[in-house]
N, C-alpha and C positions, 0 to 999 in steps of 0.2 A: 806621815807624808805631808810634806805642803808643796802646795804651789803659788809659783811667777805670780805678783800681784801687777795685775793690769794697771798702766800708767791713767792720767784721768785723764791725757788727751786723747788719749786709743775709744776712751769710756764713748768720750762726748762722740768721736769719730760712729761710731755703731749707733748709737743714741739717733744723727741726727740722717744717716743712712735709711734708718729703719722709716722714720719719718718720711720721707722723700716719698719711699715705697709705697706709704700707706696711701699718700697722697694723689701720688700718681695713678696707684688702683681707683680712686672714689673719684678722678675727674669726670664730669658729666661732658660727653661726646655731642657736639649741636656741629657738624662739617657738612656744610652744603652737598646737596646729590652730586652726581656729577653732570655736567653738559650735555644735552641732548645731543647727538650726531646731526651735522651739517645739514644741512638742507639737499636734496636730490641735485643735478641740474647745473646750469654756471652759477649762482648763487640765488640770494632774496630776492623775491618777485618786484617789481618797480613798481613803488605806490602811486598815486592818485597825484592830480597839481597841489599845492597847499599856498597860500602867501605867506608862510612862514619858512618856505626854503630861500636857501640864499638868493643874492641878486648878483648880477653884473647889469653896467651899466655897458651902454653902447651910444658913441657920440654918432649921429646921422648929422650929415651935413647939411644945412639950410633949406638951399636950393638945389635938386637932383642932378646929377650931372652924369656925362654918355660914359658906358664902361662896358665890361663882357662878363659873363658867367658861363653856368652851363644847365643844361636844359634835360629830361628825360622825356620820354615818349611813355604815355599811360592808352591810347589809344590809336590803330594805326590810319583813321581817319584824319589825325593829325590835331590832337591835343597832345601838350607839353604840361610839365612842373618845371617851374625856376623858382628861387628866391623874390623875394619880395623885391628887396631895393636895387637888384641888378637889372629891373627893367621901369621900379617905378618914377612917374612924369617923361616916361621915352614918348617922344610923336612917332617913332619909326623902331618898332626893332625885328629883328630876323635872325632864323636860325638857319646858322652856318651849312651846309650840304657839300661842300667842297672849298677849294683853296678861293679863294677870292670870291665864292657865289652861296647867296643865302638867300631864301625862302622868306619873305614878308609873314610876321608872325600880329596876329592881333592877341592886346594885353588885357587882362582884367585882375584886378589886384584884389586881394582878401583884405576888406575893409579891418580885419581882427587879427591877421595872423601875418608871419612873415611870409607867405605862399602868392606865386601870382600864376595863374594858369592862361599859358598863349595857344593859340588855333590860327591851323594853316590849310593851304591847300594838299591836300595828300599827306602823310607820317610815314614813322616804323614800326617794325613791331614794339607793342608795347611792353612795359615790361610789369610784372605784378605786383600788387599791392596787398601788403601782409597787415588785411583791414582784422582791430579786434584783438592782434596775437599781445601777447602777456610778456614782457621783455624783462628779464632777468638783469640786476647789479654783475659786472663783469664778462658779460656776454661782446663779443666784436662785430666790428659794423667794418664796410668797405666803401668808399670812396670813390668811385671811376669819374674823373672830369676834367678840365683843362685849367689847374694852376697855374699861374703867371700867364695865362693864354696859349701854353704848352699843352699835350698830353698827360696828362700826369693821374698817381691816384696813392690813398693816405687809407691806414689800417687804423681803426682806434675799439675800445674796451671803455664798455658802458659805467660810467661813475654814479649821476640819479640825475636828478633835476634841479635847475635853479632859475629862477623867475628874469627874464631878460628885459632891462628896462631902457629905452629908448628914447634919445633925447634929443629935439632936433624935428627936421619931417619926417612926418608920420610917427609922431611922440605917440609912446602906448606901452605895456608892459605885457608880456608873454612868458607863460613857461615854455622852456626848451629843455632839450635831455643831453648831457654834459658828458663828453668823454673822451680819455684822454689817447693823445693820439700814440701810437706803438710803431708806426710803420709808416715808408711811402718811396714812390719813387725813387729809384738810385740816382745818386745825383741827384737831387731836386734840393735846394737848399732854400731858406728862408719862407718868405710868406707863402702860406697857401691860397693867396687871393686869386679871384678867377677860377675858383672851385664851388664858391658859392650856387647854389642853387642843383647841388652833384645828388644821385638819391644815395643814401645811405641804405648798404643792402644789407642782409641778413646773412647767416652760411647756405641757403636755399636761392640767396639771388633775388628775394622777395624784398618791396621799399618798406622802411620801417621808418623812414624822416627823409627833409629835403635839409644839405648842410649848408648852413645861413651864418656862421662868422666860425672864429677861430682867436685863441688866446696863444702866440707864439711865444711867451715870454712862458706861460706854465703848459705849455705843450696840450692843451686842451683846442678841442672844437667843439662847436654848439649844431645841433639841428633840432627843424621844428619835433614837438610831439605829434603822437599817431595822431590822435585826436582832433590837431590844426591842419595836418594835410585833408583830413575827412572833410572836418567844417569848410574847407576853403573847396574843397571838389564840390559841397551842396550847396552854396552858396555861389557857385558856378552853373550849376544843372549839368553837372558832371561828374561821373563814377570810374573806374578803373575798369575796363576791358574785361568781360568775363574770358575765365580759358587762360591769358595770358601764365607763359610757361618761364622762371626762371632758373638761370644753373648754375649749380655747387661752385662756393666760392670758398678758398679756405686761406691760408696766408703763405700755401707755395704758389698756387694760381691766382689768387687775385692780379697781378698785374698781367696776365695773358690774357683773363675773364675779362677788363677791364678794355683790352684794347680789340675784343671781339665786340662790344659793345658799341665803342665810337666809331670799327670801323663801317657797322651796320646801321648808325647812328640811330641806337636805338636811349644812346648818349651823343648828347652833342654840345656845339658852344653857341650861346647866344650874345647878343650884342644889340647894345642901345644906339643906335646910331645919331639920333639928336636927343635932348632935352628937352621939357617945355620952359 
């Protein structure tokens, strides 16, 4: 009896098969664990200042000149927050109370930070200050103030920090917390100027920044960190209203939240009325 003689390229074909196999059994296995699960929460906790995070620059103009923002109430003896340069070198400025009529407001500016806190005769209620809390990458902030010197108000989604460098009066560099804006007013088209100095709330309605510029070309706004609204209230001899009560703001209500606030002005708009 014989048998088919296998051709040699059948041979080589098994030969180099077998091969493969053995080979494939003996690889030593080194494949990364796998990824831990996400973090609880809106995402990574928001670290510390560093001067290694990025910069934007901001040109301040020479000589201060008269314009409007908008103002919170933190006390209802009548202490305010605004932004730094929406009242800094005013002889005169006042918060708004009605159409044509506004309250003489006295300024005093945070030598360090972009915060100026004004005092008047009588306030509103104030609203809280979320001293301390720990803000998460991704978390959203709300806006209520008066853009373009309208009503208006802007949703944004915390991005981190970047060191704001100022050039111009009142040349200085500060960290701010960078985030990019999601949402605002229907109809409201272009700049967000005249929002300056708006507080930035939390979903509790609590202040977590005062918002101090805007980058309209990458759909970013800046406000100060916790940290420079504090130093600018001790540096005042002024603290946040114990008690003060804030309310649930989400991204169906914010603009209803928003216009409860100025109509109680416990948001309002300020205005430099001269220069120095």
């Amino acid at each position: 009896m014989h048998f088919p003689r296998l051709s040699d390229w059948l041979i080589y074909v098994v030969i180099i098969v077998a091969v493969v196999v053995v080979a494939i059994a003996r690889r030593e296995r080194s494949d990364a664990p796998p990824p831990p699960p996400p973090p609880a929460g809106e995402g990574l906790p928001l670290g510390p200042a560093s001067p290694f995070d990025p910069s934007v620059i901001v040109e301040a103009p020479a000589t201060p000149e008269p314009g409007s923002g908008t103002a919170f109430s933190i006390d209802e003896r009548g202490v305010w927050i605004t932004a730094r340069h929406v009242v800094d070198g005013c002889k005169r400025a006042a918060v708004v109370v009605a159409e044509g009529r506004g309250v003489a407001a006295e300024v005093r500016i945070d030598p360090q930070g972009e915060v100026a806190v004004l005092t008047t005769e009588g306030g509103a209620a104030p609203l809280p200050v979320a001293v301390g809390r720990t803000l998460r990458r991704g978390e959203r902030a709300y806006h209520p103030g008066f853009p373009q010197g309208r009503p208006g108000e802007a949703t944004s989604r915390l991005i981190g920090r970047e060191n704001m460098v100022i050039r111009g009066h009142g040349e200085r560099t500060e960290s701010v917390l960078v985030w990019a804006e999601t949402g605002r007013t229907d109809q409201l088209r272009g700049s967000l100027s005249g929002l300056s100095g708006a507080p930035a709330l939390d979903g509790a309605g609590r202040v977590i920044g005062v918002t101090v510029a805007e980058s309209p070309r990458r759909g970013r706004i800046y406000t100060t960190s916790p940290e420079t609204l504090v130093n600018a209230l001790k540096s005042a001899n002024e603290q946040p209203q114990p008690g003060a009560v804030g309310e649930s703001v989400t991204t169906t209500n914010y603009g209803i939240v928003s216009d409860s606030l100025r109509r109680d002005l416990r948001v309002a708009r300020v205005i430099c009325l001269d220069a120095a």
